[in-house]
Jmol script that loads the backbone (N, CA, C; Angstrom):
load data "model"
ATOM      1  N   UNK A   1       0.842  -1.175   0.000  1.00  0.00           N
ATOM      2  CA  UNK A   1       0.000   0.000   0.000  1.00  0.00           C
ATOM      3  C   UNK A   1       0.889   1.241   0.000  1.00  0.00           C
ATOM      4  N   UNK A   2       0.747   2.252  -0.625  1.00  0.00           N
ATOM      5  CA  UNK A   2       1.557   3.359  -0.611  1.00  0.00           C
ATOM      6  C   UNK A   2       0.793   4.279   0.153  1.00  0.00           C
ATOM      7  N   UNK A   3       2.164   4.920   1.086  1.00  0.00           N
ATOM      8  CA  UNK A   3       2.377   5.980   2.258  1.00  0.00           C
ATOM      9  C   UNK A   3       1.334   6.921   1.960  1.00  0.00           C
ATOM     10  N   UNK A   4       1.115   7.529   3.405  1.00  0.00           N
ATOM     11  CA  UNK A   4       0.404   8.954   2.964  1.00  0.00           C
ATOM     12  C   UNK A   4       1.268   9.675   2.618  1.00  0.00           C
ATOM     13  N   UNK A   5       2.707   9.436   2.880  1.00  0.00           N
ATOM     14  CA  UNK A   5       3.305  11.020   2.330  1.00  0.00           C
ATOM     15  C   UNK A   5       3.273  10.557   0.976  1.00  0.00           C
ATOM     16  N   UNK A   6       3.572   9.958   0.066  1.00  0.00           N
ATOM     17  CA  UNK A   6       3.505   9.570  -1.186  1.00  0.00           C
ATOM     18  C   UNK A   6       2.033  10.127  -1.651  1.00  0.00           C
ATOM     19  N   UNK A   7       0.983   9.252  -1.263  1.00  0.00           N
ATOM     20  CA  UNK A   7      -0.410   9.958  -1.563  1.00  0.00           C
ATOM     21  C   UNK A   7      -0.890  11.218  -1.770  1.00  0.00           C
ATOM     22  N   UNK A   8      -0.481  12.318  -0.668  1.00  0.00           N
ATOM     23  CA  UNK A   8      -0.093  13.264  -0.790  1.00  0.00           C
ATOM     24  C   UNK A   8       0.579  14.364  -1.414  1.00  0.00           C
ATOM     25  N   UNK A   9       1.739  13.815  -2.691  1.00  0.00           N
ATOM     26  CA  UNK A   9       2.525  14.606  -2.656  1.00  0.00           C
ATOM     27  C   UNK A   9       2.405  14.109  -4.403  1.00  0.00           C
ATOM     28  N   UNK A  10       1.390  13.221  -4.634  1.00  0.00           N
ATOM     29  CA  UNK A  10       0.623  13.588  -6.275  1.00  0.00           C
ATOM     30  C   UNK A  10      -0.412  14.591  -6.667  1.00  0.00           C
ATOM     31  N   UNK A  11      -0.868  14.618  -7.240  1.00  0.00           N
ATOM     32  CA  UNK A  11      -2.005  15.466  -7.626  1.00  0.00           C
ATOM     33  C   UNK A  11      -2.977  14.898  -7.824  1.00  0.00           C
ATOM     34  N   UNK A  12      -4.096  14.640  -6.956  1.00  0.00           N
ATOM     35  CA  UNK A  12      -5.132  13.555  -6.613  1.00  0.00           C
ATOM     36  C   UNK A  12      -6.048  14.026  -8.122  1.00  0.00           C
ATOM     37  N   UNK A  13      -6.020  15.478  -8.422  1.00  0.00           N
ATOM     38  CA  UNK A  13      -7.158  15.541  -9.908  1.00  0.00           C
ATOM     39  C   UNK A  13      -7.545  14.164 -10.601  1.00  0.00           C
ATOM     40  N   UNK A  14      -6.577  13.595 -11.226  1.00  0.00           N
ATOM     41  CA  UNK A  14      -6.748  12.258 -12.103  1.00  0.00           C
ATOM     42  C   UNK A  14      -8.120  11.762 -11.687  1.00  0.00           C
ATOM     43  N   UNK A  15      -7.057  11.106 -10.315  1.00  0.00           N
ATOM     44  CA  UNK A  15      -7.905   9.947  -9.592  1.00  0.00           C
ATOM     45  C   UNK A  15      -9.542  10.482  -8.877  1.00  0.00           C
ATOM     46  N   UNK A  16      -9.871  11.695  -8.631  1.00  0.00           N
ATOM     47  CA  UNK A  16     -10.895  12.184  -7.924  1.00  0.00           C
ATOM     48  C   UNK A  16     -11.876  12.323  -9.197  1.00  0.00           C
ATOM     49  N   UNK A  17     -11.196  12.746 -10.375  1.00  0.00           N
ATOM     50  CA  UNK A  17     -12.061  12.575 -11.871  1.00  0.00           C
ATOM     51  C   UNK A  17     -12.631  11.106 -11.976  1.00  0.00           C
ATOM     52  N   UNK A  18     -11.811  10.101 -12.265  1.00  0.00           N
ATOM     53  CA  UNK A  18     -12.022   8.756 -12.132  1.00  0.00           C
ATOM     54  C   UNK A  18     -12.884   8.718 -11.051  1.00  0.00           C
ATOM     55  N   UNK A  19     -12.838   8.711 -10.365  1.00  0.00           N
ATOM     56  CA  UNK A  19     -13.876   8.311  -9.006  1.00  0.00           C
ATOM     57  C   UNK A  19     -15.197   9.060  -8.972  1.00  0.00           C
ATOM     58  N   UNK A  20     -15.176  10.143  -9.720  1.00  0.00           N
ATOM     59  CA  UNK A  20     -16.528  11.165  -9.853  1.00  0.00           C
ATOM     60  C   UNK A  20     -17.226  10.259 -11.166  1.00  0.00           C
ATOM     61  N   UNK A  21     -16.240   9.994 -12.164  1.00  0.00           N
ATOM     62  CA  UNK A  21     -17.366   9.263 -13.150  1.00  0.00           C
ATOM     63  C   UNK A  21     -18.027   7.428 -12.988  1.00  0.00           C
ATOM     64  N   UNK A  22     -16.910   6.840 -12.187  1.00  0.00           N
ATOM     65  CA  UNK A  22     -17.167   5.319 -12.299  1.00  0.00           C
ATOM     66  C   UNK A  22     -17.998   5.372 -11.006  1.00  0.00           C
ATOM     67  N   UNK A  23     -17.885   6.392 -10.259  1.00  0.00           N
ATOM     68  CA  UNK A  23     -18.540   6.042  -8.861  1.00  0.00           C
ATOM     69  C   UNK A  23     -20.685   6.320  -9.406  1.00  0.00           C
ATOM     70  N   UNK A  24     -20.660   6.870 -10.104  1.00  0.00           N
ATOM     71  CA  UNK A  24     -21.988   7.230 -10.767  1.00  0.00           C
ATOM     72  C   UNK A  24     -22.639   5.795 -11.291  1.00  0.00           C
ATOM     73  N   UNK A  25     -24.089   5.755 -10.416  1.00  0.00           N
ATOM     74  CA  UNK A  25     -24.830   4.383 -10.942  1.00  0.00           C
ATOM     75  C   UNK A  25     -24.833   4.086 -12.033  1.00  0.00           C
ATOM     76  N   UNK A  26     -24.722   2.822 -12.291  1.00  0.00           N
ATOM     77  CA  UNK A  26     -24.528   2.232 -13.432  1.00  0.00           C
ATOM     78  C   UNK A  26     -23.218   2.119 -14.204  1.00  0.00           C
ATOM     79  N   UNK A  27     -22.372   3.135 -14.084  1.00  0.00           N
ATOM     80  CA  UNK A  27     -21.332   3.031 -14.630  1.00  0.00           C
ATOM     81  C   UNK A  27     -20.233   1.809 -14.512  1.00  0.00           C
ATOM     82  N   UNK A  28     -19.957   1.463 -13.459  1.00  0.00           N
ATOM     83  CA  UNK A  28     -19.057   0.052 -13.599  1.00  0.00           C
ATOM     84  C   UNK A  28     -20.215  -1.457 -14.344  1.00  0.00           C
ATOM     85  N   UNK A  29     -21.181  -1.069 -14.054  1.00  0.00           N
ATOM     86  CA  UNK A  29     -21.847  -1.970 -14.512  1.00  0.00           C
ATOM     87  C   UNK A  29     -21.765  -2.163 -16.024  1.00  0.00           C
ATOM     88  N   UNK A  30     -22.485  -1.436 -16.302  1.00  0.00           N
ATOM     89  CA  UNK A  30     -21.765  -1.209 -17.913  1.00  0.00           C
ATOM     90  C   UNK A  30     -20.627  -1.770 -18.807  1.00  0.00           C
ATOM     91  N   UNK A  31     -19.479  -1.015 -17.927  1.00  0.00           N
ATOM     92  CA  UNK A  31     -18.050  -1.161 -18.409  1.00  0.00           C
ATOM     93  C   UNK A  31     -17.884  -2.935 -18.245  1.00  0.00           C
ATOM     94  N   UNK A  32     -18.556  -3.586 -17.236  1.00  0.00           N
ATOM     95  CA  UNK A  32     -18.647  -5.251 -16.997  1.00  0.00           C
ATOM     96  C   UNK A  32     -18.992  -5.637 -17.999  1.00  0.00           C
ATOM     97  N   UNK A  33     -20.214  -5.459 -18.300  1.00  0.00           N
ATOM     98  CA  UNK A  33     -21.115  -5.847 -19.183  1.00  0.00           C
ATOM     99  C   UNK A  33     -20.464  -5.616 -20.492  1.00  0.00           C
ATOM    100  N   UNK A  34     -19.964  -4.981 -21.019  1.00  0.00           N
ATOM    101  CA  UNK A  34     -19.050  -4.359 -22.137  1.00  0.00           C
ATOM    102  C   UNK A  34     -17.775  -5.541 -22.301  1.00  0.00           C
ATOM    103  N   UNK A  35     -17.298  -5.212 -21.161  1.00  0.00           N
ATOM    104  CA  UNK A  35     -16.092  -6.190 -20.962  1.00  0.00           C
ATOM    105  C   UNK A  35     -15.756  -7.358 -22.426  1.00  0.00           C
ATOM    106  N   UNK A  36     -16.071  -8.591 -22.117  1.00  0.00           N
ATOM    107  CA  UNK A  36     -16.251  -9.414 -23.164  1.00  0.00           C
ATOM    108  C   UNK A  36     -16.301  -8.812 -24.596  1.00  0.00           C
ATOM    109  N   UNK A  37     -16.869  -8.311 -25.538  1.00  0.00           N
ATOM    110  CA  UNK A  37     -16.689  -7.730 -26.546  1.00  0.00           C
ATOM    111  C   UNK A  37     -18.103  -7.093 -27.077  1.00  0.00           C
ATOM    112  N   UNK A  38     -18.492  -6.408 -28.068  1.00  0.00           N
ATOM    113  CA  UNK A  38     -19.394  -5.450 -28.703  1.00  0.00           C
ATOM    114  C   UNK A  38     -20.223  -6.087 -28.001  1.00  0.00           C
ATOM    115  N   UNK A  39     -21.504  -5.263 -28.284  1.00  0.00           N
ATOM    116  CA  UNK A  39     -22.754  -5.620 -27.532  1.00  0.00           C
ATOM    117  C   UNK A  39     -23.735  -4.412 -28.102  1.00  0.00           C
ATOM    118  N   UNK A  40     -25.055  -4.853 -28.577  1.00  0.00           N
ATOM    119  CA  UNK A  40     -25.882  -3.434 -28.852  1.00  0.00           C
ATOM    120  C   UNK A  40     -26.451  -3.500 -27.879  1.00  0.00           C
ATOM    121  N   UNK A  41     -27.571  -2.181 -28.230  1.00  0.00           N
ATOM    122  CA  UNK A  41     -28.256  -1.478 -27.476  1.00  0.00           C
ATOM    123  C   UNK A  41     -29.531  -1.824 -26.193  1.00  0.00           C
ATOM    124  N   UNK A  42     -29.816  -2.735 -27.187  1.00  0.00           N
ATOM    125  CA  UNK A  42     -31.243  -3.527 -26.860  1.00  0.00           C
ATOM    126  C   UNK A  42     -30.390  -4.894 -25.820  1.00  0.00           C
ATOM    127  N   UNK A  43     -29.341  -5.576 -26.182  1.00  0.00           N
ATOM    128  CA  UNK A  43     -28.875  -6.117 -25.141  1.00  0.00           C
ATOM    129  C   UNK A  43     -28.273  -6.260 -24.177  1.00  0.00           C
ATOM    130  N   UNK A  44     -27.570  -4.869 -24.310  1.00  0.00           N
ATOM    131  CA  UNK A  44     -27.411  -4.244 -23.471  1.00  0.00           C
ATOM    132  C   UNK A  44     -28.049  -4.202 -22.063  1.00  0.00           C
ATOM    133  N   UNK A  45     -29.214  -3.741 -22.860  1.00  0.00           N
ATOM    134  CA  UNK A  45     -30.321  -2.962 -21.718  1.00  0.00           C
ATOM    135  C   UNK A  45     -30.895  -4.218 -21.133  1.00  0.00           C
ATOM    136  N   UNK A  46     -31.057  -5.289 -21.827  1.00  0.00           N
ATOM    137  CA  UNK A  46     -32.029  -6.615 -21.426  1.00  0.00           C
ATOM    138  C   UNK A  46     -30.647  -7.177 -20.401  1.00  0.00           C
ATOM    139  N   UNK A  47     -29.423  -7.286 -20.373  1.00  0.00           N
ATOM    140  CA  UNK A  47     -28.275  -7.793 -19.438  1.00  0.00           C
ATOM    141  C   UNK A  47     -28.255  -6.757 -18.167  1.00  0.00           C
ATOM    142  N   UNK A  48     -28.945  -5.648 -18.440  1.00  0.00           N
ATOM    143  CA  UNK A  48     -28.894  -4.559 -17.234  1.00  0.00           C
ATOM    144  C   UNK A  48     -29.690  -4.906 -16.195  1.00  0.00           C
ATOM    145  N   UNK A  49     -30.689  -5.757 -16.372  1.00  0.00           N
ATOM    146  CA  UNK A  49     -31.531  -5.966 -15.663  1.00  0.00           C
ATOM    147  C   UNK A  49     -32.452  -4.143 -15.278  1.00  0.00           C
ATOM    148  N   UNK A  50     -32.850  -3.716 -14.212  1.00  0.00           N
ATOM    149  CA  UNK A  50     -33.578  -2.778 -13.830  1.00  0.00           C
ATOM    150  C   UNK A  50     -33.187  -1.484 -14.034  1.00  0.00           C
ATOM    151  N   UNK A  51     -31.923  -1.202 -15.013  1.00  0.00           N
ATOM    152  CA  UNK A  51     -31.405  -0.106 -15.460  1.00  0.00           C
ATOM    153  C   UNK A  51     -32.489   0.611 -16.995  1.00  0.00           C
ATOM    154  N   UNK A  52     -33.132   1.564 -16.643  1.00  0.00           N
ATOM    155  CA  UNK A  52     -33.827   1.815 -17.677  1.00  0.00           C
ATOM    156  C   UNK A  52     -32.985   2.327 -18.811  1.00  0.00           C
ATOM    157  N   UNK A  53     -33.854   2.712 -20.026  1.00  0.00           N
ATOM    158  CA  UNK A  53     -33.571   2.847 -21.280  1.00  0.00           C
ATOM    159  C   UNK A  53     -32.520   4.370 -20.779  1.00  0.00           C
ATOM    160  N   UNK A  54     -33.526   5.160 -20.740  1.00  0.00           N
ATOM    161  CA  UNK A  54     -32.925   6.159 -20.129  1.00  0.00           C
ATOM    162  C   UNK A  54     -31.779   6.632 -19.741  1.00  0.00           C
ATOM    163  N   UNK A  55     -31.440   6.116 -18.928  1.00  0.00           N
ATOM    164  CA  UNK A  55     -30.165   5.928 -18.329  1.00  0.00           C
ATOM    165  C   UNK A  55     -29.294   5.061 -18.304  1.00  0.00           C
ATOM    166  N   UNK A  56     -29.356   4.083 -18.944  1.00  0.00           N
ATOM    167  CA  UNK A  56     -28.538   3.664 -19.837  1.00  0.00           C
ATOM    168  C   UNK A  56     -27.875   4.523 -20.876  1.00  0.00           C
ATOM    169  N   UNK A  57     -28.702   5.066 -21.785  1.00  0.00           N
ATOM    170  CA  UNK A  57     -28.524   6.121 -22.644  1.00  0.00           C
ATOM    171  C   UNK A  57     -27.124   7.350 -21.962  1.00  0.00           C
ATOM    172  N   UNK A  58     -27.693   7.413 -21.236  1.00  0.00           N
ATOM    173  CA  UNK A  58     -26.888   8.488 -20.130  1.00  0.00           C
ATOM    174  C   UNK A  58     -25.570   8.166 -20.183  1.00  0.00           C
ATOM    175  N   UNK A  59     -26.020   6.934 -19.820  1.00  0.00           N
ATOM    176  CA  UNK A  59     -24.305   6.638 -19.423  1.00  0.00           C
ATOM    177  C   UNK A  59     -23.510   5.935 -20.226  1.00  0.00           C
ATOM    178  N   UNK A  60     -24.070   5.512 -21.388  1.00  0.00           N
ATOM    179  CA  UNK A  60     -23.507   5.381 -22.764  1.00  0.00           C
ATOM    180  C   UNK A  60     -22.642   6.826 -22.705  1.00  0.00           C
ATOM    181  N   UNK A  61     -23.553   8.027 -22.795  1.00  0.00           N
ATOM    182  CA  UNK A  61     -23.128   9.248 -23.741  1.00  0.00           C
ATOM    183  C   UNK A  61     -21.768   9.223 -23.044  1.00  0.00           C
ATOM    184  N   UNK A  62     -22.220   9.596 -21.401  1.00  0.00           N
ATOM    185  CA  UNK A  62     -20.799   9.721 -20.511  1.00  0.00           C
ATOM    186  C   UNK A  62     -19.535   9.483 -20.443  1.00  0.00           C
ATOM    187  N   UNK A  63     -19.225   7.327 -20.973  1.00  0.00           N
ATOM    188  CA  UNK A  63     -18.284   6.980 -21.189  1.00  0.00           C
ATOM    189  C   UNK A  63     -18.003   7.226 -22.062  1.00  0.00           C
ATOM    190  N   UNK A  64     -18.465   7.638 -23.954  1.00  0.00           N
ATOM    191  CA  UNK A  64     -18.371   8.101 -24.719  1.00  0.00           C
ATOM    192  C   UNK A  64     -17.374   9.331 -24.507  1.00  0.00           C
ATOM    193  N   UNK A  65     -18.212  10.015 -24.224  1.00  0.00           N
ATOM    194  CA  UNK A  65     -17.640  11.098 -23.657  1.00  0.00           C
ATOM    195  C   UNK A  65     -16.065  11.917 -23.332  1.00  0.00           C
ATOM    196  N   UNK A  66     -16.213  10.173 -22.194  1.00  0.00           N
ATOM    197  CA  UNK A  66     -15.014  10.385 -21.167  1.00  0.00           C
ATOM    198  C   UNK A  66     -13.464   9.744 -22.346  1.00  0.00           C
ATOM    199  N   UNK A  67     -14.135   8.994 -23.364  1.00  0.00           N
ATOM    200  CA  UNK A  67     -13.280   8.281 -24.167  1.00  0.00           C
ATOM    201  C   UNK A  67     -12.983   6.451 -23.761  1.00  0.00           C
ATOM    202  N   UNK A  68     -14.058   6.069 -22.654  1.00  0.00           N
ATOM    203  CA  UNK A  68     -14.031   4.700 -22.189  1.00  0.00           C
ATOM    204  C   UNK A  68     -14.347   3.871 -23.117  1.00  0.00           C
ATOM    205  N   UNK A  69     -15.333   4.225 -23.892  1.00  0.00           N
ATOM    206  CA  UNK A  69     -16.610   3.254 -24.978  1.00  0.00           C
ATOM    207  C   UNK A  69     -17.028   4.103 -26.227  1.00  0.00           C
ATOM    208  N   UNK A  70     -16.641   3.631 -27.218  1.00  0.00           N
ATOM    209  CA  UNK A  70     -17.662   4.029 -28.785  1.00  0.00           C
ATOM    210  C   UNK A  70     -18.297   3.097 -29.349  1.00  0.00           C
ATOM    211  N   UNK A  71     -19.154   3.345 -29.844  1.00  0.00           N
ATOM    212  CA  UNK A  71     -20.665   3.193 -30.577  1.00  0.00           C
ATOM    213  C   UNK A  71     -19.753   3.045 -32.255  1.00  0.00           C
ATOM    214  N   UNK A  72     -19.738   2.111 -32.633  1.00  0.00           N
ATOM    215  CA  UNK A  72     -19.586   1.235 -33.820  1.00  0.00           C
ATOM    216  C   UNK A  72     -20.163   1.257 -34.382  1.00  0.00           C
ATOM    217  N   UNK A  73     -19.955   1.567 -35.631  1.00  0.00           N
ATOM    218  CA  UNK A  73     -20.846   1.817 -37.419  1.00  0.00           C
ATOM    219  C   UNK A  73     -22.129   0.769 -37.334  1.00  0.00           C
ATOM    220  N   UNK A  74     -22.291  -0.543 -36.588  1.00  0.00           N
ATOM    221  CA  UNK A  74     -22.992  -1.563 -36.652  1.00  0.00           C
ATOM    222  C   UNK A  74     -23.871  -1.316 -35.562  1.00  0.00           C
ATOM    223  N   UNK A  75     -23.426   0.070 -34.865  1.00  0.00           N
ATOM    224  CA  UNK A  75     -24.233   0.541 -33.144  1.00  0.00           C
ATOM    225  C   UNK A  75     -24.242  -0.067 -32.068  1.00  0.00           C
ATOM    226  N   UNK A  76     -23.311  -1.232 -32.385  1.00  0.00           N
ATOM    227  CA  UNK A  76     -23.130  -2.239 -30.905  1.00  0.00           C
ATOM    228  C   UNK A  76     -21.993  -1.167 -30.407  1.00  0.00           C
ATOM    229  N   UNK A  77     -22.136  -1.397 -28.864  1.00  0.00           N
ATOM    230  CA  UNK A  77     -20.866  -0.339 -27.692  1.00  0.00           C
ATOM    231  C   UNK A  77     -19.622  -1.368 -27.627  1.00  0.00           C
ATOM    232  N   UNK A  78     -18.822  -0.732 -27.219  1.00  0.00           N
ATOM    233  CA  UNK A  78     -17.220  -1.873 -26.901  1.00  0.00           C
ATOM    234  C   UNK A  78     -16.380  -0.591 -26.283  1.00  0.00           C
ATOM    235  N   UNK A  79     -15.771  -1.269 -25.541  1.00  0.00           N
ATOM    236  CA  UNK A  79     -14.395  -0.547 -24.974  1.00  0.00           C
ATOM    237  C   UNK A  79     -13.767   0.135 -25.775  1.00  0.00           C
ATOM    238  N   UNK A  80     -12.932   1.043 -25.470  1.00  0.00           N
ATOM    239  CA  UNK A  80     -11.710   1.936 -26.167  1.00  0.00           C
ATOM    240  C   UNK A  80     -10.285   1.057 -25.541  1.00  0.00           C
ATOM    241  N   UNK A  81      -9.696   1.335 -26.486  1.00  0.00           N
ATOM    242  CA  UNK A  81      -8.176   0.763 -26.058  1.00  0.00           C
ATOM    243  C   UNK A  81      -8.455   1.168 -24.366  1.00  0.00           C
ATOM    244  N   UNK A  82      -8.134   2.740 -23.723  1.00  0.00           N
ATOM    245  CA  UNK A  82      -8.129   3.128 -22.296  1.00  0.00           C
ATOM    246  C   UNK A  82      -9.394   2.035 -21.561  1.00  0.00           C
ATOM    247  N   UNK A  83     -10.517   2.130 -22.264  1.00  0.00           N
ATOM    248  CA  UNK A  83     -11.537   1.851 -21.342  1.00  0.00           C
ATOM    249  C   UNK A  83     -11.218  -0.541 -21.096  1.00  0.00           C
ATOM    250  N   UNK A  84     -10.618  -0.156 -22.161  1.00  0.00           N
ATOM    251  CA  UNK A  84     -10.035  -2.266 -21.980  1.00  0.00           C
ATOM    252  C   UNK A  84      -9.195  -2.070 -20.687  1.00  0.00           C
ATOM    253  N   UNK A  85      -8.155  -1.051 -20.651  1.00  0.00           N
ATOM    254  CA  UNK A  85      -7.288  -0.769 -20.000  1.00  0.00           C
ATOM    255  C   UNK A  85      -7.680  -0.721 -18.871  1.00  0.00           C
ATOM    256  N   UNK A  86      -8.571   0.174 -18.476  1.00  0.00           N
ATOM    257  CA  UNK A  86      -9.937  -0.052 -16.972  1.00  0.00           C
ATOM    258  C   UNK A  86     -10.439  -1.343 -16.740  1.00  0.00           C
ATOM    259  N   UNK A  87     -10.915  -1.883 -17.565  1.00  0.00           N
ATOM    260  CA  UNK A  87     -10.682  -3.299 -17.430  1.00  0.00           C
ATOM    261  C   UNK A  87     -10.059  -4.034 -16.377  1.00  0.00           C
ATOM    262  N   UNK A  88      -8.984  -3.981 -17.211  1.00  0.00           N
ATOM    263  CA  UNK A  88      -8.457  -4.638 -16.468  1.00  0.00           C
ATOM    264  C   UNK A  88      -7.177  -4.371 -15.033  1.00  0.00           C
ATOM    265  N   UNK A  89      -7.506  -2.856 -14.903  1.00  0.00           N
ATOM    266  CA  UNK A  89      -7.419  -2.178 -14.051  1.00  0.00           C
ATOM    267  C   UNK A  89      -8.087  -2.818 -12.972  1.00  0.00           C
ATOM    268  N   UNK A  90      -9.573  -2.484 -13.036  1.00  0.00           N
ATOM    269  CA  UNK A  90     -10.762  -3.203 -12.662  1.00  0.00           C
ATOM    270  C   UNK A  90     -10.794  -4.581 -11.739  1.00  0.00           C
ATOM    271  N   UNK A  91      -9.619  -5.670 -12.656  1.00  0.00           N
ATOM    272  CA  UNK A  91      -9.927  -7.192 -12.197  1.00  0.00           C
ATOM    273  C   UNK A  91      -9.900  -7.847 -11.346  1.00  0.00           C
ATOM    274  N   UNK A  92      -8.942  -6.738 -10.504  1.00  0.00           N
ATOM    275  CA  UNK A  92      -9.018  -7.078  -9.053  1.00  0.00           C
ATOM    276  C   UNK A  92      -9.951  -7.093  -8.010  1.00  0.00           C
ATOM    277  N   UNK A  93     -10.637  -5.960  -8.438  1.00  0.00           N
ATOM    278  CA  UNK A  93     -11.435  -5.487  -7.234  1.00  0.00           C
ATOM    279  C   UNK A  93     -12.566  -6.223  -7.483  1.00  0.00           C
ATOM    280  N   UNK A  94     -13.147  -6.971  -9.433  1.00  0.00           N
ATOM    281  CA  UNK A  94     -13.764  -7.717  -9.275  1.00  0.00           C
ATOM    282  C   UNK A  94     -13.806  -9.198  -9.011  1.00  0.00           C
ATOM    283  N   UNK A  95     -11.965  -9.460  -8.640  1.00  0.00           N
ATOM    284  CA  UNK A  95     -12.133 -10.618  -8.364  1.00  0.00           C
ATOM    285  C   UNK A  95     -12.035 -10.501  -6.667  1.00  0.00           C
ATOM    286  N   UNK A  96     -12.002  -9.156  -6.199  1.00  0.00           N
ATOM    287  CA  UNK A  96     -12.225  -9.383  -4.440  1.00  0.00           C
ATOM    288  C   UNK A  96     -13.512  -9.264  -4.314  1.00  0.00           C
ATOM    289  N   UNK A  97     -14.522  -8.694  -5.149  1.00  0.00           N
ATOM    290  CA  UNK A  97     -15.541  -8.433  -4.918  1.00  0.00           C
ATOM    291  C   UNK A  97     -16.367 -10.204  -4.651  1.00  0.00           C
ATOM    292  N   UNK A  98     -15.833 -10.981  -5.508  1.00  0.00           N
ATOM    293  CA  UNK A  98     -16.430 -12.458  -5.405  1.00  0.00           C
ATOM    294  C   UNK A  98     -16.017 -13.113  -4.409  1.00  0.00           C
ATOM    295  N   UNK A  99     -14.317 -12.729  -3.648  1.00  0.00           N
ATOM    296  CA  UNK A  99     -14.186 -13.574  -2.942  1.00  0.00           C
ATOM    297  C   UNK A  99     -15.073 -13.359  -1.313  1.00  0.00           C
ATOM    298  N   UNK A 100     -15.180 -11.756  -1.489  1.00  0.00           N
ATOM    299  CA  UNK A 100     -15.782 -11.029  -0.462  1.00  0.00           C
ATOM    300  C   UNK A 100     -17.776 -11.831  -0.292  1.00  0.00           C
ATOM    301  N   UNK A 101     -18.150 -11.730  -1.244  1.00  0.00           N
ATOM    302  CA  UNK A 101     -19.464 -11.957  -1.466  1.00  0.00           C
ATOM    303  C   UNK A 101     -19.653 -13.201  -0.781  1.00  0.00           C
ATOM    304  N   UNK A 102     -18.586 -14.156  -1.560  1.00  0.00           N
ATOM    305  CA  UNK A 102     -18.671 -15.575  -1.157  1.00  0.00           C
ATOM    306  C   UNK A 102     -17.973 -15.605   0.126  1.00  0.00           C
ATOM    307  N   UNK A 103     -17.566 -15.259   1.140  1.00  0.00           N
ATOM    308  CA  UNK A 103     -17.043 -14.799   2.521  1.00  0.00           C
ATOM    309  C   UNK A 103     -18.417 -14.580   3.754  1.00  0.00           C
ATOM    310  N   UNK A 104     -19.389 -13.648   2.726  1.00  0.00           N
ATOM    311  CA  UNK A 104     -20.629 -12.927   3.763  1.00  0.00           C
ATOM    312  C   UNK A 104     -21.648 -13.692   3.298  1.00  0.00           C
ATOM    313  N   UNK A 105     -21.809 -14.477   2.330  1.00  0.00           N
ATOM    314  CA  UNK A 105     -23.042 -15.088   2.002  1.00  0.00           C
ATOM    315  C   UNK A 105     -23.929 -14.953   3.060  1.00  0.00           C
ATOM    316  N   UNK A 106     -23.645 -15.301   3.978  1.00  0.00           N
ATOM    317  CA  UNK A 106     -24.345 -16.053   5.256  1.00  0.00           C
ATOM    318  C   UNK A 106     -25.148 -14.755   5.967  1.00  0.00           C
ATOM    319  N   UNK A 107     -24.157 -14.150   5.994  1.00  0.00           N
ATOM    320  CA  UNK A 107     -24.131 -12.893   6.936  1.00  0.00           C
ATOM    321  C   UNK A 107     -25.153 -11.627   6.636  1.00  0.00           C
ATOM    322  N   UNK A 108     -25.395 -10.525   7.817  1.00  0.00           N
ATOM    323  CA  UNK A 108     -26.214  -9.585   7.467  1.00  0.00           C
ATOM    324  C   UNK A 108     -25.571  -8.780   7.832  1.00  0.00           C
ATOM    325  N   UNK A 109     -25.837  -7.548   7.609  1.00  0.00           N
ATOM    326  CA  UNK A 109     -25.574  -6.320   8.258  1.00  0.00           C
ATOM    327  C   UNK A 109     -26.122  -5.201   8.811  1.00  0.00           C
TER     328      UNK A 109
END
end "model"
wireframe off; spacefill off
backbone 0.3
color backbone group
């Protein structure tokens, strides 16, 4: 884990950007769902489960946007080189996220 004086003595901008856009509902979800390769619109939305059209839409534009995901001549979404790169940035925390899950099964809070 790196020091607070280290932590400190970057320029948190980057990372507080990153954390303002992926921390926004739906957004890691997405980028999951994406993961694996192209995907349109409509299945998208049907793999989202309770994420409406709407906002989905939203957060299409966003990662767009941000340069994570483009919209392909054929209109299916996919990663950007950076947003693969998040990815697998990503793989950790979703592979603690499983070991964690499978840890509390049991449990409440």
């Amino acid at each position: 884990m790196r020091s607070a004086r280290r932590r400190e003595a970057a320029d948190p901008a980057p990372i507080h950007a990153a954390m303002e856009l992926l921390g926004q509902r739906w957004m890691l979800r997405v980028l999951w769902e994406l993961e694996p390769g192209p995907i349109g619109f409509l299945e998208l939305r049907r793999r989202m489960g309770n994420c409406s059209s709407s906002m989905l839409s939203v957060r299409l534009q966003h990662l767009q946007s941000a340069g994570l995901v483009v919209k392909r001549a054929d209109k299916a979404y996919e990663p950007t080189p950076i947003g693969r790169e998040l990815a697998v940035a990503l793989q950790p925390l979703w592979d603690w996220s499983r070991r964690w899950t499978d840890g509390h099964s049991g449990a409440t809070r």
